[in-house]
LUMVEX-506266 format. One record per residue: residue number from 0; residue in one letter; x, y, z of N, C-alpha, C in turn. Coordinates in steps of 0.05 Angstrom, whole numbers. Each point is the difference from the previous one (the first is absolute). Example, Ala and Ser with C-alpha at 12.3 -4.5 7.8 and 13.67 -1.06 7.14 Angstrom:
<atoms>
+-----+------+--------+--------+--------+--------+--------+--------+--------+--------+--------+
! pos ! code !    n_u !    n_v !    n_w !   ca_u !   ca_v !   ca_w !    c_u !    c_v !    c_w !
+-----+------+--------+--------+--------+--------+--------+--------+--------+--------+--------+
!   0 !    A !    264 !   -114 !    156 !    -18 !     24 !      0 !     18 !     24 !      0 !
!   1 !    S !     -7 !     21 !    -14 !     16 !     24 !      1 !    -15 !     22 !     14 !
+-----+------+--------+--------+--------+--------+--------+--------+--------+--------+--------+
</atoms>
This chain:
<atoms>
+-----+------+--------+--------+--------+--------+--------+--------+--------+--------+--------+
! pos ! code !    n_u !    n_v !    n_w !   ca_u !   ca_v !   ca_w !    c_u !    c_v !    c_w !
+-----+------+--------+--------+--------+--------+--------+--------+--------+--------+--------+
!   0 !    X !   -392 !    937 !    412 !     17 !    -11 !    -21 !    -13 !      5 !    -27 !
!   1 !    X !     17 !     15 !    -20 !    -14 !     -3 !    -19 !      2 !    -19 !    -17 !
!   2 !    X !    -29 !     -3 !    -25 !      2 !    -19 !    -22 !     14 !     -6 !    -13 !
!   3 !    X !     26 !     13 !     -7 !     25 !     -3 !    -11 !     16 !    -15 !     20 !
!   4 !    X !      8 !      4 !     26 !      9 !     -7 !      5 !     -7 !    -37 !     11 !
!   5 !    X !    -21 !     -1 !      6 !    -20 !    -33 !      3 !      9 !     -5 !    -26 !
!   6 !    X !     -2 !      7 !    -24 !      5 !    -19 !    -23 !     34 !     -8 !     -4 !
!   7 !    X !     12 !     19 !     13 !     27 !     -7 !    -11 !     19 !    -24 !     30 !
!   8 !    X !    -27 !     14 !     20 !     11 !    -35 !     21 !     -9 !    -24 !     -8 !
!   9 !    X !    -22 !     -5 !    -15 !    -10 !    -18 !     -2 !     15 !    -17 !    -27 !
!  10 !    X !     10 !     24 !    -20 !     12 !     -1 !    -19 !     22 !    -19 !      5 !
!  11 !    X !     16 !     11 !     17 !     23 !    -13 !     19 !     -9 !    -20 !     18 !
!  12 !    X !    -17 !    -12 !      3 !    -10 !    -17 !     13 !    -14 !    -25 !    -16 !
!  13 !    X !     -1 !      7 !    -23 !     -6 !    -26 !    -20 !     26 !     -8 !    -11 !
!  14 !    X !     22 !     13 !      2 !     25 !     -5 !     -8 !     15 !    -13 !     16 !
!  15 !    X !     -2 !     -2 !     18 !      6 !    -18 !     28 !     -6 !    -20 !     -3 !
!  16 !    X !    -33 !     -1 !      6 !    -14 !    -28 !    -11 !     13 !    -11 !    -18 !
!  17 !    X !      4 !     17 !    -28 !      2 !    -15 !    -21 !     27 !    -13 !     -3 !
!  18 !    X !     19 !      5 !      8 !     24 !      0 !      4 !      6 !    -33 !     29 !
!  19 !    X !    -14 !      7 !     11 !     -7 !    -17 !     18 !     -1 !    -26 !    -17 !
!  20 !    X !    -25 !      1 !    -10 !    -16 !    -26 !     -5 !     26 !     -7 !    -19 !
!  21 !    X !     10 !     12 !    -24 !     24 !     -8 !    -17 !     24 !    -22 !     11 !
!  22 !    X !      0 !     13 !     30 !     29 !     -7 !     15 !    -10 !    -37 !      5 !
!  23 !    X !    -32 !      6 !     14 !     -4 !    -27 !      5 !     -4 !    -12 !    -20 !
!  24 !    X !     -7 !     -1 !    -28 !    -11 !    -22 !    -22 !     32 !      0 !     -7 !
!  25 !    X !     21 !     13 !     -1 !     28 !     -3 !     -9 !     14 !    -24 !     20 !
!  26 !    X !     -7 !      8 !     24 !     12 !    -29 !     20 !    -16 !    -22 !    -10 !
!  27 !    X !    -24 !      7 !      2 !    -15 !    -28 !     -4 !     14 !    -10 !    -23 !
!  28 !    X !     -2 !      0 !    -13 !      4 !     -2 !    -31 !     29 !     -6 !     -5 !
!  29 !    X !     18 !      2 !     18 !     28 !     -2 !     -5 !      2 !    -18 !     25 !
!  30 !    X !    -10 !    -11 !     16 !     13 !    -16 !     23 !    -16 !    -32 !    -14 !
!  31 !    X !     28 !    -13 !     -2 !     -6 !    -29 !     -9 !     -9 !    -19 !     19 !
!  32 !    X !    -11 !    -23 !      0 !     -9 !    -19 !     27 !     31 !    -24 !      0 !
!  33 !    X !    -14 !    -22 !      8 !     24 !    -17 !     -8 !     -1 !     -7 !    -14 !
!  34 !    X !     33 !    -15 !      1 !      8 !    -12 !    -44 !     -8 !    -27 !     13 !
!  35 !    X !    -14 !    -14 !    -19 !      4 !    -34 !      7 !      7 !     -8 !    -36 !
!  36 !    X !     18 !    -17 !      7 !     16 !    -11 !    -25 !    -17 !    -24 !      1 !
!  37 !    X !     -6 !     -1 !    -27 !     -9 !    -21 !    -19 !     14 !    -18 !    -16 !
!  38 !    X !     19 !      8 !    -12 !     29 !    -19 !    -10 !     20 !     22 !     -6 !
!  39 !    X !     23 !     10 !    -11 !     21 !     16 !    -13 !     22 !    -20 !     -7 !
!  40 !    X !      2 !      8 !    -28 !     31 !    -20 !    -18 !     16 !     24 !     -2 !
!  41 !    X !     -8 !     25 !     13 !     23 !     18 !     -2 !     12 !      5 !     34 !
!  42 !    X !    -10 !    -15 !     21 !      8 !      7 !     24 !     34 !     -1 !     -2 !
!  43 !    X !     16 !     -6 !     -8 !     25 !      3 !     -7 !     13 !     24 !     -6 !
!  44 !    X !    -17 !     18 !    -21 !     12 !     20 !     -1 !      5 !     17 !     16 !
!  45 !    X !     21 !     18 !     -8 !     10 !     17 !     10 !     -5 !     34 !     -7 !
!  46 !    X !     26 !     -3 !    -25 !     -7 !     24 !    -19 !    -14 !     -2 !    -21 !
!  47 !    X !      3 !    -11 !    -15 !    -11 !     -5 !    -21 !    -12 !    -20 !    -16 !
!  48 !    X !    -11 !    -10 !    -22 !    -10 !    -21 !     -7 !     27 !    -14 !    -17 !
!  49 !    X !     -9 !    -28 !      6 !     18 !    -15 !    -18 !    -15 !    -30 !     -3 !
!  50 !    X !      2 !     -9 !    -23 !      4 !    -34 !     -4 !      5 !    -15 !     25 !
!  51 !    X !     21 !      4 !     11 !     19 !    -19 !     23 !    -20 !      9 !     21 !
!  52 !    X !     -7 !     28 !      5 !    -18 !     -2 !     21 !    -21 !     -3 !     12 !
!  53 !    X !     -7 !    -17 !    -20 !    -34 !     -6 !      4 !     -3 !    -38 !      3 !
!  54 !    X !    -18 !      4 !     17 !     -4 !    -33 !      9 !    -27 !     -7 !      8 !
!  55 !    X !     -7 !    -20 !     -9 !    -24 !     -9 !     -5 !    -12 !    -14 !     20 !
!  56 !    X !     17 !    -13 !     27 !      1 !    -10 !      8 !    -29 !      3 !     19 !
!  57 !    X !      2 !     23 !      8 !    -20 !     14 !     19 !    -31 !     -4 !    -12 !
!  58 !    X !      3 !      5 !    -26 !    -14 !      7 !    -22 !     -8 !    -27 !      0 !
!  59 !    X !      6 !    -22 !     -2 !    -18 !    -35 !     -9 !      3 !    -15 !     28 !
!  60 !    X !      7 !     16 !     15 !     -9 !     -9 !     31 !    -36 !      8 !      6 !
!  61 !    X !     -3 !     25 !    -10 !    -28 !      9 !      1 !    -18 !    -21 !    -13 !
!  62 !    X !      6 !    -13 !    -23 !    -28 !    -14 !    -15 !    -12 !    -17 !     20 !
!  63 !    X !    -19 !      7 !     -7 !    -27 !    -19 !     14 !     -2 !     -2 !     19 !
!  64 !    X !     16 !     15 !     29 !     -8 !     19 !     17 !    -19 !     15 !     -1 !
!  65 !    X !    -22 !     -1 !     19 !    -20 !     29 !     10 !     19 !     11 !     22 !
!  66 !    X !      2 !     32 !     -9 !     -6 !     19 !     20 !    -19 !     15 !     13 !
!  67 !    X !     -6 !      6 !     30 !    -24 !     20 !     -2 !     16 !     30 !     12 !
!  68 !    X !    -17 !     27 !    -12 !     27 !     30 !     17 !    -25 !      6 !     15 !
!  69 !    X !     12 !      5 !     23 !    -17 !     17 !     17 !     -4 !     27 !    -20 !
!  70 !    X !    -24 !      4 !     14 !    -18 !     20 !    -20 !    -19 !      1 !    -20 !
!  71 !    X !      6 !    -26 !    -22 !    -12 !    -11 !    -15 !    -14 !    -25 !     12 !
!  72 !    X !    -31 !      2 !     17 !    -13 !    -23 !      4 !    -13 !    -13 !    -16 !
!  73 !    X !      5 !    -27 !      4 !    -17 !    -13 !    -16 !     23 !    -15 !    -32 !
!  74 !    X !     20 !     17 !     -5 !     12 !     -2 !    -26 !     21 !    -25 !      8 !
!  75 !    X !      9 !    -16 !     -7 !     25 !    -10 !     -9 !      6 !      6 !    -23 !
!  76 !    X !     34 !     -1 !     -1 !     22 !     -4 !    -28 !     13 !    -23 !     -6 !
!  77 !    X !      3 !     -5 !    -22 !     24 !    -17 !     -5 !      7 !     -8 !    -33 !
!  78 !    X !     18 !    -10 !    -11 !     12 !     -2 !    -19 !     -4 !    -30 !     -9 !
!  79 !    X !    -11 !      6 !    -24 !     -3 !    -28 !    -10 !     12 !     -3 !    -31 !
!  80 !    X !     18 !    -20 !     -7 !      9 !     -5 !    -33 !     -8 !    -14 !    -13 !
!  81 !    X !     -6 !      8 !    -26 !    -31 !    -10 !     -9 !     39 !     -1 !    -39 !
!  82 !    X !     -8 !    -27 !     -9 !     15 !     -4 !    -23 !     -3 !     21 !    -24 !
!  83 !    X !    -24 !      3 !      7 !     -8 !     20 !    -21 !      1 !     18 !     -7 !
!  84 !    X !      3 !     14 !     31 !     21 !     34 !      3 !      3 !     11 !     20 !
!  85 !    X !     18 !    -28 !     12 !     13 !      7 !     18 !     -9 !      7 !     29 !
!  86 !    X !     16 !     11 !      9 !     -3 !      1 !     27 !    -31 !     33 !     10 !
!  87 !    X !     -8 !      0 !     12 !    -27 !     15 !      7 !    -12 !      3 !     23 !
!  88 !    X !     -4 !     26 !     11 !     -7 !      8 !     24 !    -24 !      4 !      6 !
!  89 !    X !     -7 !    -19 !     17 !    -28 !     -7 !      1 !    -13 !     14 !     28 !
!  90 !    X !    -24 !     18 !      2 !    -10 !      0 !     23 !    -22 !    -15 !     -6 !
!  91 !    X !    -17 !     -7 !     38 !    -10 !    -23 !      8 !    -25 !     16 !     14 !
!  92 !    X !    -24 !      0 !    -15 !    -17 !     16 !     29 !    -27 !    -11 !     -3 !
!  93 !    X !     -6 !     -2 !     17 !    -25 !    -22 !      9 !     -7 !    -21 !    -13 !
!  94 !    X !     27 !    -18 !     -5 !      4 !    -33 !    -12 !      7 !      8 !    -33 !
!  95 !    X !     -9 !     23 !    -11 !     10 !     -4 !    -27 !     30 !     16 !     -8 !
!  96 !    X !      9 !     -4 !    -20 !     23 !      2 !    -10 !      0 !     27 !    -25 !
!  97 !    X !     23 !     20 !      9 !     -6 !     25 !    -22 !     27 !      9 !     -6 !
!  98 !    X !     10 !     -1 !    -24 !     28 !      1 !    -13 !      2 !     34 !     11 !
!  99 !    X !     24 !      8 !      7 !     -3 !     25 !      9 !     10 !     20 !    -32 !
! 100 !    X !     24 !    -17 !     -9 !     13 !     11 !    -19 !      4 !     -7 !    -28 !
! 101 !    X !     -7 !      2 !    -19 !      1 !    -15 !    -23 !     34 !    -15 !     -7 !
! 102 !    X !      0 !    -19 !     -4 !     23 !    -18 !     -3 !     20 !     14 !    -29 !
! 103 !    X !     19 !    -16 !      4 !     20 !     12 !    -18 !     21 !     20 !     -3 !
! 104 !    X !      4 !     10 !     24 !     16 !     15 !      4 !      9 !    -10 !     37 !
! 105 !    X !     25 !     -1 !      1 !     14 !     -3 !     24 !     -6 !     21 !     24 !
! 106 !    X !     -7 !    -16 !     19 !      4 !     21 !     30 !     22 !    -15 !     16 !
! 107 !    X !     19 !     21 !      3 !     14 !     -2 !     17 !      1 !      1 !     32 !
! 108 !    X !    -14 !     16 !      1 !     -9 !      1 !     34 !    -26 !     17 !      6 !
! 109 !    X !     -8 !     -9 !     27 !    -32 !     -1 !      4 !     -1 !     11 !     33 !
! 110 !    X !    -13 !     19 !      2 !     -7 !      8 !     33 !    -21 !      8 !      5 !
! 111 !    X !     -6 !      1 !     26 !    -27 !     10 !      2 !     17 !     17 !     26 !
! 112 !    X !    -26 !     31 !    -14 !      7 !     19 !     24 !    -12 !     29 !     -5 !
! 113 !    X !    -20 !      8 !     26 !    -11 !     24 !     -3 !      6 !     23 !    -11 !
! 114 !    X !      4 !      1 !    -24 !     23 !     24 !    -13 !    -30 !     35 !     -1 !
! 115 !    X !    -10 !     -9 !     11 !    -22 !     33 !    -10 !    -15 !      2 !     30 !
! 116 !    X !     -2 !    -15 !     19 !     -3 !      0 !     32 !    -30 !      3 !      1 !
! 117 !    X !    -19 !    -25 !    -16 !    -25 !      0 !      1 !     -3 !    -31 !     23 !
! 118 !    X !     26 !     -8 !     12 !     -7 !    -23 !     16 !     -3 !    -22 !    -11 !
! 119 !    X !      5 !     -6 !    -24 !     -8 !    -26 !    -24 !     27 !      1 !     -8 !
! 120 !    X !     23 !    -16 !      0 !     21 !    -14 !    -21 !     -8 !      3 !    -27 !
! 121 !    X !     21 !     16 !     -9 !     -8 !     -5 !    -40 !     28 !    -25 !    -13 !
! 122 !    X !    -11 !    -10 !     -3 !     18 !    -25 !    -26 !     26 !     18 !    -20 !
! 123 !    X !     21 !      3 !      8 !     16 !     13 !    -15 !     28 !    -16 !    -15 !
! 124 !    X !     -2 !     -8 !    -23 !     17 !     -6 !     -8 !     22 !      7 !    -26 !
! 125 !    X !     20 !     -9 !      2 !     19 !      7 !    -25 !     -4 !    -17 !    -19 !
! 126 !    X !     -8 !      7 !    -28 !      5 !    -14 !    -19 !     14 !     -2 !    -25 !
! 127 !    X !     12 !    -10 !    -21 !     15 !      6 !    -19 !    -25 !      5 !    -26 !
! 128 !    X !     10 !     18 !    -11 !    -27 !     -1 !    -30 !     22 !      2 !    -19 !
! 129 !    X !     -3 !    -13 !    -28 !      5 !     -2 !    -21 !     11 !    -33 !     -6 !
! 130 !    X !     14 !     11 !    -33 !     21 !    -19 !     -8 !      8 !     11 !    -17 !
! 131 !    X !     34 !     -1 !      1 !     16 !     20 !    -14 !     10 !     18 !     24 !
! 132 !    X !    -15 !     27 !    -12 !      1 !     16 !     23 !    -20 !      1 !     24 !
! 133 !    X !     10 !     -7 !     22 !    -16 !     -8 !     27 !      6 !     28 !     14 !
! 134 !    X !    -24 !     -6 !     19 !      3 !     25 !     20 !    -11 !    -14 !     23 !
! 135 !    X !      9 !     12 !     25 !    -14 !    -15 !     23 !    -17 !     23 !     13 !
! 136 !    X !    -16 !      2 !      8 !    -28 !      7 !     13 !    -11 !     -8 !     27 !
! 137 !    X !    -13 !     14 !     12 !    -16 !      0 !     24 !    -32 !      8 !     -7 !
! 138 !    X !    -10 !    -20 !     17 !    -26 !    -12 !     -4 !    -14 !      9 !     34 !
! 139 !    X !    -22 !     16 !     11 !    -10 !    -10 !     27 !    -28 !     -7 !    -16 !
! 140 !    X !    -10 !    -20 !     21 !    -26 !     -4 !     -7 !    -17 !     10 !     31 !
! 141 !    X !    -19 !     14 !     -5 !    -18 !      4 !     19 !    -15 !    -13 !      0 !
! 142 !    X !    -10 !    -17 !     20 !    -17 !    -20 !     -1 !    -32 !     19 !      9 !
! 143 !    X !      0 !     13 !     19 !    -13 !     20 !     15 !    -14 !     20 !    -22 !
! 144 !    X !     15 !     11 !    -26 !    -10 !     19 !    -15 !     -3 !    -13 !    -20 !
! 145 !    X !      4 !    -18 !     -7 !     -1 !    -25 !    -18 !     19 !     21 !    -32 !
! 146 !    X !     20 !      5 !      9 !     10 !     15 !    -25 !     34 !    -14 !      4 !
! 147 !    X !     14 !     -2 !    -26 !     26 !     -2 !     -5 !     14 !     23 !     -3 !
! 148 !    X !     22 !     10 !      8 !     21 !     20 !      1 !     23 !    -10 !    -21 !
! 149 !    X !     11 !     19 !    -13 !     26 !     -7 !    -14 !     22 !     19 !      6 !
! 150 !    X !     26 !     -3 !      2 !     21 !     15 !     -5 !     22 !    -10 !    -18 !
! 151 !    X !     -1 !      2 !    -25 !     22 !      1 !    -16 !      1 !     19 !    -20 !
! 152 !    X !     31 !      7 !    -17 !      2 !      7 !    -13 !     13 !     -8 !    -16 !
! 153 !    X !     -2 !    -13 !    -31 !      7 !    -20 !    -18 !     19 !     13 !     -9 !
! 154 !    X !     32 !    -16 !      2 !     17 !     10 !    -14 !     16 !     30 !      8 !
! 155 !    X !    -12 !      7 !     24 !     22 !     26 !     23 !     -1 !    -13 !     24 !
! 156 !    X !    -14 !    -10 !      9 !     11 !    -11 !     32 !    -12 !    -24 !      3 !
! 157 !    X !     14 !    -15 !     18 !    -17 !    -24 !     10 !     -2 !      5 !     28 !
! 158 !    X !    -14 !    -15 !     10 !     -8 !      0 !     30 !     -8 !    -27 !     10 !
! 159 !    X !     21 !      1 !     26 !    -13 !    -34 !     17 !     -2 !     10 !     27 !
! 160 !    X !    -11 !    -14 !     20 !    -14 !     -2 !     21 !     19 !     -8 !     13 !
! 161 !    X !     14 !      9 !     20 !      8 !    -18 !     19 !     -4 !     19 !     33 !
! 162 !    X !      9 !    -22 !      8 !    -10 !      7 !     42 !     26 !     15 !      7 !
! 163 !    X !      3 !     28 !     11 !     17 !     16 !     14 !    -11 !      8 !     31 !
! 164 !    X !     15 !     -2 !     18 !    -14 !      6 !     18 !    -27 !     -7 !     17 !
! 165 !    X !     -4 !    -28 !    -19 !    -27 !      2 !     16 !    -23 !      1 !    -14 !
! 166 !    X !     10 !     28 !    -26 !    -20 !      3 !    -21 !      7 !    -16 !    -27 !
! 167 !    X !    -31 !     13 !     -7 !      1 !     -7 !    -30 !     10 !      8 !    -15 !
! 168 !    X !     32 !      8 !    -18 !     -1 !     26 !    -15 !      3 !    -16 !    -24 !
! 169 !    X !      9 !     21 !    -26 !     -5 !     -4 !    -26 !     40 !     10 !      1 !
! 170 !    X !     14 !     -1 !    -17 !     19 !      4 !    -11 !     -1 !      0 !    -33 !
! 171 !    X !     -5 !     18 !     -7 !      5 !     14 !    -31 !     37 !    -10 !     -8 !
! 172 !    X !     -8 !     -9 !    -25 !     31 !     -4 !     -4 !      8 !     -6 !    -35 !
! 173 !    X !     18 !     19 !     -9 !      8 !      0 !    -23 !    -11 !    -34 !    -27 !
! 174 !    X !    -20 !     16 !    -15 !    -14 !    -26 !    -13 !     23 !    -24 !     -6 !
! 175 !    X !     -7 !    -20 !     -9 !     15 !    -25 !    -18 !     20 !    -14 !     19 !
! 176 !    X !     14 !     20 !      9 !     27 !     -5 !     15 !     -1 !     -3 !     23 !
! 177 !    X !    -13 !     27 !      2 !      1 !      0 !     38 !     24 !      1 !      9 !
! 178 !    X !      9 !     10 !     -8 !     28 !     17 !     14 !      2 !     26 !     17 !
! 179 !    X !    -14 !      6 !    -11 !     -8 !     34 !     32 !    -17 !     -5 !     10 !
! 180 !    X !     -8 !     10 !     29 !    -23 !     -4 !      8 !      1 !     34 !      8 !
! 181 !    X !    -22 !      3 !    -17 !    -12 !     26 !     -1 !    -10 !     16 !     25 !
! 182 !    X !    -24 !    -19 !     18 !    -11 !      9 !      7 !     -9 !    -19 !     33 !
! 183 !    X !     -6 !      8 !     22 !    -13 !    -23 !     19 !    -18 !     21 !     19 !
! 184 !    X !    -24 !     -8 !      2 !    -13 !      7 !     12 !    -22 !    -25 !     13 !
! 185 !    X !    -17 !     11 !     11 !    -27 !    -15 !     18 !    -14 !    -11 !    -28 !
! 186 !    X !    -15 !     -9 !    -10 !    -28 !     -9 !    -14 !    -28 !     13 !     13 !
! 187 !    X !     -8 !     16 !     -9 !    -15 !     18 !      6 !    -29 !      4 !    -21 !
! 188 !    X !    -34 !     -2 !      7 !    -12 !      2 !    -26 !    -11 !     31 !     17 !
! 189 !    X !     -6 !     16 !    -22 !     -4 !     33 !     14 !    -14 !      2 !    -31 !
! 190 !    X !    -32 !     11 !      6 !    -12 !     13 !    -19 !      5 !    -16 !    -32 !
! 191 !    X !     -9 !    -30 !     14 !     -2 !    -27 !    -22 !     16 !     -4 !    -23 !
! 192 !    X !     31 !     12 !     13 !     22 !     -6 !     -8 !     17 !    -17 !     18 !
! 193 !    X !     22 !    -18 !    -15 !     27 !     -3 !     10 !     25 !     13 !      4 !
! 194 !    X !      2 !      8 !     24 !     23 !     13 !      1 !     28 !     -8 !     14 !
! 195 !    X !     17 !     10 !     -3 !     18 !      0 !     12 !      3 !     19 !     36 !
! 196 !    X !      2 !    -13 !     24 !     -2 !     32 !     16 !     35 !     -2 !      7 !
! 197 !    X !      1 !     27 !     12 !     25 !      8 !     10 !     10 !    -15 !     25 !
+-----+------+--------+--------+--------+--------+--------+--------+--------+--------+--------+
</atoms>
């Protein structure tokens, strides 16, 4: 066999590999664990966002409740309202107390769920930012990589979280109004982004 030809199998043979290993870090990376719900004031919805369809109810059932998620040992959660600003999501880990999110801006709903398939639950929630013009947003927190994730875009889309199937997905939907829903996919973090998957 000649030298040319050993280089151009082997050539073709790292391309395999490489191609390979892609296929597996793409599953990994796209297969979610379970959702475990933490509270939602949007479990109501349907299509779109509205005033009328949001309820709190779920939402001030949580205060001062601990949860613990499989995956995360050792952590409890829970929600505590403090006069001063409001309501705050508190984790709990080896007896002390650590604000996860800085106060002042509303979360609507809260899950925990393997969205990047490292075996650890990430903290993912919807939140509203502004006044005036608001936008709503998605938040995961990795507890594991100790890093926060964002997906918004201020003033072209909003995005909320809700459970389809089982999963976690995101629904993109026309800013302010929320009258189209643009978009529905999985919640997916791929190359220390938020994404949307197919």
């Amino acid at each position: 066999m000649t030298n040319t030809r050993k280089a151009l199998i082997a050539a073709v043979a790292m391309l395999v590999l490489c191609a390979a290993v892609d296929i597996i870090i793409t599953a990994r990376s796209s297969r979610q664990g379970a959702v475990t719900k933490w509270f939602d004031a949007h479990s109501a919805v349907t299509e779109g966002w509205t005033s009328e369809s949001v309820t709190w109810e779920d939402y001030t059932n949580a205060f001062n409740k601990e949860i613990s998620v499989d995956g995360l040992p050792g952590m409890a959660f829970t929600i505590e309202d403090t006069e001063e600003s409001g309501p705050r999501l508190i984790m709990i880990k080896d007896g002390a107390k650590e604000l996860l999110f800085e106060p002042g801006w509303q979360i609507d709903n809260a899950y925990f769920c393997d969205i990047n398939g490292d075996k650890a639950p990430e903290l993912c929630i919807t939140r509203i930012v502004g006044s005036g013009l608001i936008d709503m947003r998605i938040y995961a927190m990795d507890f594991k990589a100790g890093k926060v994730y964002e997906l918004s875009d201020r003033g072209q889309n909003d995005y909320l979280l809700i459970v389809k199937d089982g999963r976690l997905c995101v629904r993109r939907q026309t800013p302010m109004t929320h009258e189209t829903v643009l978009e529905e996919g999985q919640l997916q973090l791929k190359n220390g982004e938020l994404v949307i998957g197919k």
